[in-house]
C-alpha positions in Angstrom: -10.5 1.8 16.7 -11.3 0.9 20.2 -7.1 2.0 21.5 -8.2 5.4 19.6 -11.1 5.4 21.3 -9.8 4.8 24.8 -6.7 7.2 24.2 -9.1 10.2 23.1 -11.7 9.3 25.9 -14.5 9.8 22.8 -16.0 8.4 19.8 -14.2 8.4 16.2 -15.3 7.2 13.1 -13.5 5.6 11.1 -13.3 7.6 6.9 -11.8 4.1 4.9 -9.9 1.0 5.7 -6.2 -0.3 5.4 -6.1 -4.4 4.9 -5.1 -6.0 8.1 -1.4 -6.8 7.0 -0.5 -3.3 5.5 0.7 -0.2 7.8 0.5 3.3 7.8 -2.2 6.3 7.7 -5.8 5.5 9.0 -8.2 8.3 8.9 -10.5 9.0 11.7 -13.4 11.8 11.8 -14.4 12.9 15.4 -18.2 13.4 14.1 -20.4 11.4 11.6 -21.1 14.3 9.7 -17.2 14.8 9.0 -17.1 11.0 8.4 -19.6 11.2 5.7 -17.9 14.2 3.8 -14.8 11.8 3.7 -16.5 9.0 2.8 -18.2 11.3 -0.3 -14.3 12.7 -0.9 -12.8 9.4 -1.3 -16.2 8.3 -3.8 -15.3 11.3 -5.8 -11.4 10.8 -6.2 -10.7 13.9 -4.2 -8.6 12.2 -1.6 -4.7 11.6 -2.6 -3.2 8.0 -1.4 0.7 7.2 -1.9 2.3 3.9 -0.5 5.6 2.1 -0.5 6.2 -1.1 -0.9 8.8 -3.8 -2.0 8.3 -6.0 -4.9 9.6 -8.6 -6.5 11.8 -7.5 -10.0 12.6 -4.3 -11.1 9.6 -2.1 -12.2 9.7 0.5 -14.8 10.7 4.1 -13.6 7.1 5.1 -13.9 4.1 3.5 -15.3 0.5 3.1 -15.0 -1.4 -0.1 -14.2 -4.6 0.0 -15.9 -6.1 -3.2 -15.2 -10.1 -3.5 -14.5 -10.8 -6.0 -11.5 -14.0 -7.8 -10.4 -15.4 -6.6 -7.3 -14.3 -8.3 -4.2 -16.1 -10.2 -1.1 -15.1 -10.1 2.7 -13.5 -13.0 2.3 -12.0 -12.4 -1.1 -14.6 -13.9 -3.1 -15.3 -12.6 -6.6 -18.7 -11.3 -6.8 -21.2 -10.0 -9.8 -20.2 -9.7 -13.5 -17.9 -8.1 -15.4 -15.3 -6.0 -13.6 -14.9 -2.4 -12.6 -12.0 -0.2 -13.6 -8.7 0.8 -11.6 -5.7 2.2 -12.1 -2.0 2.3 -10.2 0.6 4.7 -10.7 3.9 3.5 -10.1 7.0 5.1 -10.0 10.5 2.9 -8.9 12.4 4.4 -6.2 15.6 2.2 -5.5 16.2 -1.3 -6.6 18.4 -4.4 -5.7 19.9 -7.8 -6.6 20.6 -10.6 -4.2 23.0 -13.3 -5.3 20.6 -15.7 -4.8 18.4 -18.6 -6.6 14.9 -18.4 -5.4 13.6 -19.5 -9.0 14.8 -20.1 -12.3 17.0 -16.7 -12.7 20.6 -16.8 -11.0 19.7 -13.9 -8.8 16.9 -12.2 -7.2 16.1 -8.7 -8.0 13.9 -6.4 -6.1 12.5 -2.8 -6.0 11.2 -0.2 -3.8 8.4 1.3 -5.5 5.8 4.5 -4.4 2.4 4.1 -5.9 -0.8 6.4 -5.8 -4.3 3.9 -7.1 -6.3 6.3 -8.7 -9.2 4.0 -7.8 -10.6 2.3 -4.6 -10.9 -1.1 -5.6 -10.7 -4.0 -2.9 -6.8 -5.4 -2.7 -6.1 -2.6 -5.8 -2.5 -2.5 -5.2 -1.8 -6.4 -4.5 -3.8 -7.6 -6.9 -2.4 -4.9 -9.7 0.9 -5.2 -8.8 0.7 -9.6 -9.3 -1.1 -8.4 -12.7 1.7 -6.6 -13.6 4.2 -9.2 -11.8 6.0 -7.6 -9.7 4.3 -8.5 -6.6 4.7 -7.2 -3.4 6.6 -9.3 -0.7 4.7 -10.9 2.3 1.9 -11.1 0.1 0.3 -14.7 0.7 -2.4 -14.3 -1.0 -1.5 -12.3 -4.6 2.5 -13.1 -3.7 5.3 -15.7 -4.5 6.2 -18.2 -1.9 9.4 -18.8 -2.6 10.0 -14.8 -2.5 8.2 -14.1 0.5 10.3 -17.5 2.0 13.4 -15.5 1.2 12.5 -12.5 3.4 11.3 -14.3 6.4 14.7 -16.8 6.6 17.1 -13.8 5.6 15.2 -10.6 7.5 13.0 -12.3 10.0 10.2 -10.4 8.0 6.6 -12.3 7.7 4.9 -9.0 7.2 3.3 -7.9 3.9 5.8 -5.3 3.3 3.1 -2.5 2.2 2.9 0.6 3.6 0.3 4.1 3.4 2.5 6.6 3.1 0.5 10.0 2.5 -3.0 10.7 2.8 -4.0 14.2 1.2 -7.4 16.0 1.3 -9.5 18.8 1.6 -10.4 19.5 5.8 -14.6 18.9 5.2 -15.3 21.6 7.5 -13.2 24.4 6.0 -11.7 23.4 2.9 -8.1 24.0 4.1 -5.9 21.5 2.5 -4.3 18.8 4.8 -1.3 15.8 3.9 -0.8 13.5 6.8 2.1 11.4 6.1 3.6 7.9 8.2 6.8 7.1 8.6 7.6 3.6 7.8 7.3 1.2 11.2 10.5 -0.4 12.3 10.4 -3.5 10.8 9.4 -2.1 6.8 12.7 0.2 7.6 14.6 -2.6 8.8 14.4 -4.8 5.6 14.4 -1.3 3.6 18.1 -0.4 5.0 19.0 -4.4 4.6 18.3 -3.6 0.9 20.8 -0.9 0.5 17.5 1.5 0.9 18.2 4.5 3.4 15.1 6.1 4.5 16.3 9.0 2.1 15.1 7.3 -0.4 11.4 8.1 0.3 12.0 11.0 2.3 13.9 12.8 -0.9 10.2 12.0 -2.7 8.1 13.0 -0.4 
């Protein structure tokens, strides 16, 4: 926030958060008012979210992870009762197989997958996508080990390989409608084309 900050020369507020590990699109307002109309946007459902990511196994084509989760802590603590509700969609857009043992199953398969939560929910994805398990690489807290091993001795990649693709909303101050979208950073791309993955692969689903 501070690099926007000193590259605009003025104050910016920041509308919702990425975890520390995961790239792509962070929204900024230039006023608190604008800030608060985001934040009551993204309350209300009325701001779209897509990411990539890679995950261990082959996915489904499409589905929808509907898995309630108990609220989170800073520090990833479970608080309160009971748990709140969330949902994932998913849809598969490339897979692979590596001829290699990383567990019980001759080979290792993998998947580039798009999803849009339909919820906020602290960790949503990572924590839905282990639920479901197919888990995203570079995960160390909801991931395999022996997967996420793979990809740093093979790619160099320590990263969790998660990305916010496309941000869509409503402009607060005059309703025009806005989709911001980030390309993926070098080093998501890099394991991506590894893969047999070609940035067409997103691009043609944008």
């Amino acid at each position: 926030m501070q690099r926007l900050r000193d590259q605009l020369g003025r104050t910016v507020y920041p509308a919702h958060r990425l975890d520390r590990a995961t790239s792509g699109v962070l929204l900024f307002a230039l006023s608190a008012e604008i800030r608060s109309a985001l934040g009551a946007a993204f309350e209300a459902g009325a701001v779209a979210k897509r990411y990539l990511a890679i995950v261990r196994g082959w996915p489904p084509a499409a589905c929808s992870i509907d898995h309630p989760l108990r609220r989170l802590a800073a520090d990833g603590t479970a608080v309160g009762h009971g748990a709140q509700s969330a949902v994932t969609a998913l849809a598969t857009l490339a897979t692979t197989e590596l001829a290699v043992r990383v567990d019980r199953y001759p080979a290792a398969r993998y998947a580039l997958v798009a999803l849009a939560p339909a919820s906020g929910r602290r960790h949503q994805l990572r924590r839905h996508l282990k639920h479901a398990s197919h888990p995203i690489i570079g995960d160390t807290t909801y991931g395999q080990g022996r997967h996420n091993r793979l990809f740093r001795e093979r790619f160099a990649c320590g990263r969790l390989l998660l990305h916010a693709w496309q941000i869509g909303f409503r402009h607060p101050a005059d309703g025009r409608p806005l989709s911001i979208t980030a390309v993926p950073p070098t080093d998501f791309a890099t394991v991506a084309t590894a893969l047999g993955w070609p940035a067409s692969c997103w691009e043609d689903r944008a």
